[in-house]
MISE-372107 format. One line per field, with one value per atom (N, C-alpha, C): residue in three letters; chain; atom name; x, y negated, z negated. Coordinates in nm, 3 decimals, decimal comma. Atoms other than C-alpha are relative to their C-alpha. Layout:
code: [ALA	...];
unit: [A	...];
site: [CA	...];
u: [X	...];
v: [Y	...];
w: [Z	...];
This chain:
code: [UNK	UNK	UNK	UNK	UNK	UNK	UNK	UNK	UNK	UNK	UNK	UNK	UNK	UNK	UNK	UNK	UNK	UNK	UNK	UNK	UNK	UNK	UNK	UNK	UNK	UNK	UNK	UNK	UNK	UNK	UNK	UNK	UNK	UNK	UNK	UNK	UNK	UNK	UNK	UNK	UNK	UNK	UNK	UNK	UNK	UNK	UNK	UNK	UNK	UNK	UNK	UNK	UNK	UNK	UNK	UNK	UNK	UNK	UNK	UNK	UNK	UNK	UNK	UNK	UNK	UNK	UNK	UNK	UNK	UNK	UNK	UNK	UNK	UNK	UNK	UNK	UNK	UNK	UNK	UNK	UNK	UNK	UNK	UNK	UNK	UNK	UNK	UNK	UNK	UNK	UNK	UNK	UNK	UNK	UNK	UNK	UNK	UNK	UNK	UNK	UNK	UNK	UNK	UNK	UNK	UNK	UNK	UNK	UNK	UNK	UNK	UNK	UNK	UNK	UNK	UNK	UNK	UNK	UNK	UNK	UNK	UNK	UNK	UNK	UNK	UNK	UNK	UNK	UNK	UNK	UNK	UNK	UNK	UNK	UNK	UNK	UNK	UNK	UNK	UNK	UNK	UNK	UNK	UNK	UNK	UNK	UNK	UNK	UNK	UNK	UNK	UNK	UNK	UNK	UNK	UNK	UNK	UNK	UNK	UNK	UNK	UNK	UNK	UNK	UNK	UNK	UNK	UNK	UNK	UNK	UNK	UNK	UNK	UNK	UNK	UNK	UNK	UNK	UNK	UNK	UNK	UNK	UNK	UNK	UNK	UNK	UNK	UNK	UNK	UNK	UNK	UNK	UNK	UNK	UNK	UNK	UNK	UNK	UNK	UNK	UNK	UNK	UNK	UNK	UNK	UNK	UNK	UNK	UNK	UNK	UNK	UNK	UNK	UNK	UNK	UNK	UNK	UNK	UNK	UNK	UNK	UNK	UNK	UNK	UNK	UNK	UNK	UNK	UNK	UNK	UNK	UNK	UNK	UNK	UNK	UNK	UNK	UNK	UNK	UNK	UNK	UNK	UNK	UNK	UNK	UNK	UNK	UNK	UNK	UNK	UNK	UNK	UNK	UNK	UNK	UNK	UNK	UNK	UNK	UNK	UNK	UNK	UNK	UNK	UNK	UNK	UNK	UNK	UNK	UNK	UNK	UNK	UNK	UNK	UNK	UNK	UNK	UNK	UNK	UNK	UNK	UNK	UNK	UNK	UNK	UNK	UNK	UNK	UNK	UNK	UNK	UNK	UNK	UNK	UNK	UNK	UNK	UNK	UNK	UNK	UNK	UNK	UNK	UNK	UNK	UNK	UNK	UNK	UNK	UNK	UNK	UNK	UNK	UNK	UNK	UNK	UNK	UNK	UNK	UNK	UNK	UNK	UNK	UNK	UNK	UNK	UNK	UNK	UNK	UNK	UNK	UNK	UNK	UNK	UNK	UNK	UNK	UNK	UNK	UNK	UNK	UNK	UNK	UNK	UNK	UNK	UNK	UNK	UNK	UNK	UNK	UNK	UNK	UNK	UNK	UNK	UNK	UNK	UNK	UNK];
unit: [A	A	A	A	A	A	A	A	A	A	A	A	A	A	A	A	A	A	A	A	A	A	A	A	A	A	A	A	A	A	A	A	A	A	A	A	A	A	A	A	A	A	A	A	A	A	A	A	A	A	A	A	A	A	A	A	A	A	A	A	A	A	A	A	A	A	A	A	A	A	A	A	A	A	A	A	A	A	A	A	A	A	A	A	A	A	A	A	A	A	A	A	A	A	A	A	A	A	A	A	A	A	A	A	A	A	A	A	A	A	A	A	A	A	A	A	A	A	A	A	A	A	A	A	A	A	A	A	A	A	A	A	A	A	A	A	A	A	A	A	A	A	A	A	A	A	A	A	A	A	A	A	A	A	A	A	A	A	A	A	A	A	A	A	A	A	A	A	A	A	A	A	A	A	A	A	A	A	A	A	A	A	A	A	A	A	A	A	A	A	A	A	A	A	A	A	A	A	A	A	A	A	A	A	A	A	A	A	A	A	A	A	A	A	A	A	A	A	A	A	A	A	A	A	A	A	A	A	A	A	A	A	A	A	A	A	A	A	A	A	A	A	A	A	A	A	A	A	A	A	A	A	A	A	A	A	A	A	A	A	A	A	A	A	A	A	A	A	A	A	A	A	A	A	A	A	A	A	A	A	A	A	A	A	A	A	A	A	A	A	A	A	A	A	A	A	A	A	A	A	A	A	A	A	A	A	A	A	A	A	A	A	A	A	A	A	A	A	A	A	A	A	A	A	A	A	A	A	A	A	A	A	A	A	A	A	A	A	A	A	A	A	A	A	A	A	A	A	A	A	A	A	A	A	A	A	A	A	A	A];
site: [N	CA	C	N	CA	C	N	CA	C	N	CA	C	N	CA	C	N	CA	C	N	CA	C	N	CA	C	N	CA	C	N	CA	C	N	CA	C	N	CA	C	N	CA	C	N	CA	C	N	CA	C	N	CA	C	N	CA	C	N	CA	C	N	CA	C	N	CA	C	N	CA	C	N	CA	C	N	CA	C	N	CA	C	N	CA	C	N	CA	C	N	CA	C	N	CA	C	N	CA	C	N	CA	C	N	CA	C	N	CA	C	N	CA	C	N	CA	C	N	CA	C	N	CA	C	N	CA	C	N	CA	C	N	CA	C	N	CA	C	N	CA	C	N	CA	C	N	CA	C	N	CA	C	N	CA	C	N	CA	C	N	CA	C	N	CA	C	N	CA	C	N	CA	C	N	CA	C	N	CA	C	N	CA	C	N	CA	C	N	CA	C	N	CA	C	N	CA	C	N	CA	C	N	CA	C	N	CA	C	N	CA	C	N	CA	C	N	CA	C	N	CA	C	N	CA	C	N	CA	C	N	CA	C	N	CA	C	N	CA	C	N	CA	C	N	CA	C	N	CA	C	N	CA	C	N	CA	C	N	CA	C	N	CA	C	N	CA	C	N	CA	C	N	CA	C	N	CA	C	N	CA	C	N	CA	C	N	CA	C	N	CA	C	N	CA	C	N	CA	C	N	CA	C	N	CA	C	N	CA	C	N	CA	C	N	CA	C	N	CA	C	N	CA	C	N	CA	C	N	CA	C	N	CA	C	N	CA	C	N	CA	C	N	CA	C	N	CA	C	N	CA	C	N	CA	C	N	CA	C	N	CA	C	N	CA	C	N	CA	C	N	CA	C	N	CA	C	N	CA	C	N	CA	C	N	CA	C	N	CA	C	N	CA	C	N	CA	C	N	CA	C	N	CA	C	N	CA	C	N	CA	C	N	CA	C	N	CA	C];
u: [0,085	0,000	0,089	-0,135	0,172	-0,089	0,009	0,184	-0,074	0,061	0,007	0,144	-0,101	0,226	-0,009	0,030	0,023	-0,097	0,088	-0,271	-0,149	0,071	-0,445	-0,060	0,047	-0,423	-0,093	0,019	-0,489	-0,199	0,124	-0,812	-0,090	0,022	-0,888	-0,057	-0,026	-0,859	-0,114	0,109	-1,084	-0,135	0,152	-1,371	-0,054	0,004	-1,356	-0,031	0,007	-1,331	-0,176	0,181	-1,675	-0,106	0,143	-1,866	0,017	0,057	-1,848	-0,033	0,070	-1,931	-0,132	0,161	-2,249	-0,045	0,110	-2,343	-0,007	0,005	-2,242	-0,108	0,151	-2,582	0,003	0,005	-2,429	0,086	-0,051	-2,235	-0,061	0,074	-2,428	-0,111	0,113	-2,724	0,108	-0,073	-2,446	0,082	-0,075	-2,274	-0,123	0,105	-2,590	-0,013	0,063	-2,670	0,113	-0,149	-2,262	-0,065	-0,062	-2,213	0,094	-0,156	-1,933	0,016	-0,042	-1,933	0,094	-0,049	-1,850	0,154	-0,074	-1,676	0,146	-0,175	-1,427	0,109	-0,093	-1,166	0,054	-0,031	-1,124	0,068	-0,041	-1,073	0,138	-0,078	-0,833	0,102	-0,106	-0,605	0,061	-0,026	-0,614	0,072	-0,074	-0,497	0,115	-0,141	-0,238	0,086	-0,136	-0,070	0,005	-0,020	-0,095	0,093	-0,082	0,062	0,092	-0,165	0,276	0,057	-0,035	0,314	0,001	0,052	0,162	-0,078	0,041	0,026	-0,014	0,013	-0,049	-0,165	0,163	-0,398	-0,005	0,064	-0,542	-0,187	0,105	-0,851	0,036	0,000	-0,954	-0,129	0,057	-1,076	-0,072	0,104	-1,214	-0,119	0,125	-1,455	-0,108	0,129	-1,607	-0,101	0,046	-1,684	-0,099	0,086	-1,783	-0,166	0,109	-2,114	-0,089	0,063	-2,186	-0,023	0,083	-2,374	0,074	-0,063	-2,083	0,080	-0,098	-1,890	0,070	-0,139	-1,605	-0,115	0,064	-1,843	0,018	0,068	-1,885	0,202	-0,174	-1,481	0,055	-0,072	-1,432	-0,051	0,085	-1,634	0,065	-0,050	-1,493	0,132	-0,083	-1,175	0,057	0,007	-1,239	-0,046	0,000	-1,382	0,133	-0,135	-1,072	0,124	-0,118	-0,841	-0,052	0,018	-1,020	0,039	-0,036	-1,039	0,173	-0,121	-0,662	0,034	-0,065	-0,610	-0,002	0,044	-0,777	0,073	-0,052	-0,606	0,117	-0,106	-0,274	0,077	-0,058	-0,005	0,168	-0,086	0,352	0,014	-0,109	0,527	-0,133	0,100	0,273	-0,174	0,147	-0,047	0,005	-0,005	0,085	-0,025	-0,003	0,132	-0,143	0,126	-0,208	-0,090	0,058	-0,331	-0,015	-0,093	-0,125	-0,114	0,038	-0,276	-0,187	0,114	-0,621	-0,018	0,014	-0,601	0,001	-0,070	-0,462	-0,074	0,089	-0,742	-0,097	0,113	-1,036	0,002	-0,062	-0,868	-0,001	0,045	-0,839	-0,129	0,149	-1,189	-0,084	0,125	-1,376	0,071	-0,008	-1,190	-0,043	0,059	-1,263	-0,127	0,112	-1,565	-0,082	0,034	-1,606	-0,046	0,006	-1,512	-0,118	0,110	-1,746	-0,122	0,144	-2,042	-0,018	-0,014	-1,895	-0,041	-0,066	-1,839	0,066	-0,165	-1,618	0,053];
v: [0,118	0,000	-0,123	0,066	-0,317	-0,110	0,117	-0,666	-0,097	0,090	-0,966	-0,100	0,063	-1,159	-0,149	0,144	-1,454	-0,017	0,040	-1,608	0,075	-0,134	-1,337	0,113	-0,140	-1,099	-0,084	0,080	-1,391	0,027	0,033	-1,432	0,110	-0,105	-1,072	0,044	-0,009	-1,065	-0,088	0,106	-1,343	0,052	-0,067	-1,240	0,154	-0,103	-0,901	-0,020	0,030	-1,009	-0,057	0,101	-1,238	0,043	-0,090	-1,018	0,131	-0,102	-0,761	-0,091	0,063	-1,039	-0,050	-0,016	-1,125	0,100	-0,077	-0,822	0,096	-0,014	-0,768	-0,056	0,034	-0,753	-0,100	0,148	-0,986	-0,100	0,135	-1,230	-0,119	0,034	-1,241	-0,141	0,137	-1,506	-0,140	0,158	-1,758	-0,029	0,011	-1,729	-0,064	0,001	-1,723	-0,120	0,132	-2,093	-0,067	0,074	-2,141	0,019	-0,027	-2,200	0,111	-0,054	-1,980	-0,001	0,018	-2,048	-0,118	0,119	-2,400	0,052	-0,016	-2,284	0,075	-0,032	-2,050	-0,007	0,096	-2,236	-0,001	0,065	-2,383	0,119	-0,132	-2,061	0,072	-0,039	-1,957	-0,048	0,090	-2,232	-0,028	-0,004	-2,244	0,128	-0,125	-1,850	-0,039	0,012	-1,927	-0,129	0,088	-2,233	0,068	-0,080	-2,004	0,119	-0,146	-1,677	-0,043	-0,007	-1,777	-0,137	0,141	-2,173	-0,049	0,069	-2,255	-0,160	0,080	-2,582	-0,104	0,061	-2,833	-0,063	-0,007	-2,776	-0,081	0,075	-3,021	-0,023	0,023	-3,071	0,094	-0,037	-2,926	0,087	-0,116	-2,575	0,018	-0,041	-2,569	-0,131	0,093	-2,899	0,056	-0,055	-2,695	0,146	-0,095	-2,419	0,013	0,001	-2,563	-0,044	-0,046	-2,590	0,132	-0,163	-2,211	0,032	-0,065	-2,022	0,077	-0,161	-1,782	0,051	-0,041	-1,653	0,123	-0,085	-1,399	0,101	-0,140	-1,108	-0,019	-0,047	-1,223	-0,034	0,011	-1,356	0,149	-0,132	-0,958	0,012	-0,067	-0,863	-0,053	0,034	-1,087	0,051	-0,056	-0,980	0,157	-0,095	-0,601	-0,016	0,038	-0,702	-0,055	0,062	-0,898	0,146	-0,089	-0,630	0,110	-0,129	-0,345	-0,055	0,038	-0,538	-0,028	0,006	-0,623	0,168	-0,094	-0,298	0,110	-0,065	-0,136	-0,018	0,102	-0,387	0,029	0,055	-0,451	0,102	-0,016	-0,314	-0,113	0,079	-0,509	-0,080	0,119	-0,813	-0,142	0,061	-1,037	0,041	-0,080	-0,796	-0,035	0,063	-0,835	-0,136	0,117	-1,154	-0,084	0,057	-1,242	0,044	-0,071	-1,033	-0,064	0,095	-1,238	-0,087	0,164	-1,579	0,042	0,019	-1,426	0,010	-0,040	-1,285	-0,135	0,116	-1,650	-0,104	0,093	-1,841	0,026	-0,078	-1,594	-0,048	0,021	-1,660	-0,149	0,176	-2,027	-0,040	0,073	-2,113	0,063	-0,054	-1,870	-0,086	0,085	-2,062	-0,147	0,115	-2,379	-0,042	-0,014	-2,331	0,043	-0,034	-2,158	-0,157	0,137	-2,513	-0,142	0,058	-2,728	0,069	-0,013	-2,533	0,022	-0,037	-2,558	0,126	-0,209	-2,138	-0,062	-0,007	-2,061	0,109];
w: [0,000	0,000	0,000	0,046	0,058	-0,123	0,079	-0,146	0,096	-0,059	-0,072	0,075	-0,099	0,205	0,053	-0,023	0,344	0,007	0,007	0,386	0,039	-0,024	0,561	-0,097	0,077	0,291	-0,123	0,086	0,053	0,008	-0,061	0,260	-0,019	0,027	0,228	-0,165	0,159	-0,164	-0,039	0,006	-0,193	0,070	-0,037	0,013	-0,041	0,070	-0,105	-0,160	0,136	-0,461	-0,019	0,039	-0,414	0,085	-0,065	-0,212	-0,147	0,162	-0,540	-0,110	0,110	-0,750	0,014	-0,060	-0,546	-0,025	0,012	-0,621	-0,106	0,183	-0,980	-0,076	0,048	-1,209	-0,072	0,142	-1,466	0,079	-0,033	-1,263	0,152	-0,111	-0,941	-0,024	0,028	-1,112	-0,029	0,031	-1,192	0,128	-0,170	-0,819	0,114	-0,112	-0,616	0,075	-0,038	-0,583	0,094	-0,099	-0,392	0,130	-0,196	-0,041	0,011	-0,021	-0,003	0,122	-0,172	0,386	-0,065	0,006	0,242	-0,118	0,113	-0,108	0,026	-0,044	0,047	0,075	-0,069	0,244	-0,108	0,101	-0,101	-0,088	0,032	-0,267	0,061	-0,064	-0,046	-0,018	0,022	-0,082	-0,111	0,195	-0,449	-0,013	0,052	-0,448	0,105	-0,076	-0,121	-0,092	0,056	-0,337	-0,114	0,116	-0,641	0,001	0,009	-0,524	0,158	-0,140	-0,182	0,018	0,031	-0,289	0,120	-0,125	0,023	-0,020	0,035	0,060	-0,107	0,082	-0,192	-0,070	0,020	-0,363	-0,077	0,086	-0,553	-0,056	0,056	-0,791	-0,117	0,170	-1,124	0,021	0,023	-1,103	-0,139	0,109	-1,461	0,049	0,015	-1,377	0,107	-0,071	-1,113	-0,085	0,082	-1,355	-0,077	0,084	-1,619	-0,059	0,006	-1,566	-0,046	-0,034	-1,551	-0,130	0,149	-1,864	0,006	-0,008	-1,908	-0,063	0,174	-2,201	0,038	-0,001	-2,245	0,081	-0,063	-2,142	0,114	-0,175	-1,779	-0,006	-0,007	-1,812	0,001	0,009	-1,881	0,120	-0,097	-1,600	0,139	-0,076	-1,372	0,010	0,022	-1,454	0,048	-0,004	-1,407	0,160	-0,163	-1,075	0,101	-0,044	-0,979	0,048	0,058	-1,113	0,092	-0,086	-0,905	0,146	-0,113	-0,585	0,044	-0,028	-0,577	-0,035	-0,006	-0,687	0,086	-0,068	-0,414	0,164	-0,141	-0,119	-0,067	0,051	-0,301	-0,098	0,090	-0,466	0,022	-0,019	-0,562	-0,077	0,064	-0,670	-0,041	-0,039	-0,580	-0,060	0,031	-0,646	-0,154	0,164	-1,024	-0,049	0,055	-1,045	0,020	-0,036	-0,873	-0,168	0,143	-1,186	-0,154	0,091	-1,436	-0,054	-0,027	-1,300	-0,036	0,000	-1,275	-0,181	0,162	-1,670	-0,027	0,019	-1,732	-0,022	0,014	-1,576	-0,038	0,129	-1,760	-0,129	0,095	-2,046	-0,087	0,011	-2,041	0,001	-0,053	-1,871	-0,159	0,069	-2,162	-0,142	0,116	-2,428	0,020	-0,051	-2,286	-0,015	-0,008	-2,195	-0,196	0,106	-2,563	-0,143	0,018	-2,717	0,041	-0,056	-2,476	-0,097	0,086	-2,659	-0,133	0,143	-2,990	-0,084	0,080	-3,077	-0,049	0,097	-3,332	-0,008];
């Protein structure tokens, strides 16, 4: 299996990844309402300057988020989704590290997000 290389596979990883989350029971109602004709370009670019330091992405990935009703549970879920899809396309240098970043930004966003609705 190889590693992720360029933008192609990038592209791959990504649409793969959010066509199983469309149709994940618990994460699918908080996705539904995207464009993703429009949304993923954007997507794409955010994982190609993330994992092959392509380009130069800009904006603030948690302010688009945080809207969403969604606490550690769907952060696991997403996660496990993530983690299968790369693991199914991908193995490598790269495949890990995509892994890393995704644990990273789960991680962050559900504490964040945890804060915003004052949990403790």
């Amino acid at each position: 299996m190889k590693d992720i290389e360029n933008r192609d596979d990038v592209n791959l990883l990504v649409s793969e990844f959010y066509s199983a989350v469309l149709k994940d029971e618990l994460l699918a109602p908080h996705f539904a309402h995207i464009d993703f004709a429009h949304h993923m370009p954007r997507m794409v670019d955010f994982w190609c300057f993330t994992l092959l330091d392509e380009g130069s992405f800009k904006g603030n990935i948690f302010d688009k988020h945080a809207p969403l009703q969604i606490n550690q549970t769907h952060f696991d879920r997403w996660l496990v989704l993530f983690e299968e899809t790369l693991q199914h396309h991908f193995s490598g240098e790269k495949a890990v590290f995509a892994l890393q970043r995704a644990k990273l930004i789960g991680y962050t966003f559900a504490i964040k997000m945890a804060q915003m609705r004052g949990d403790s």
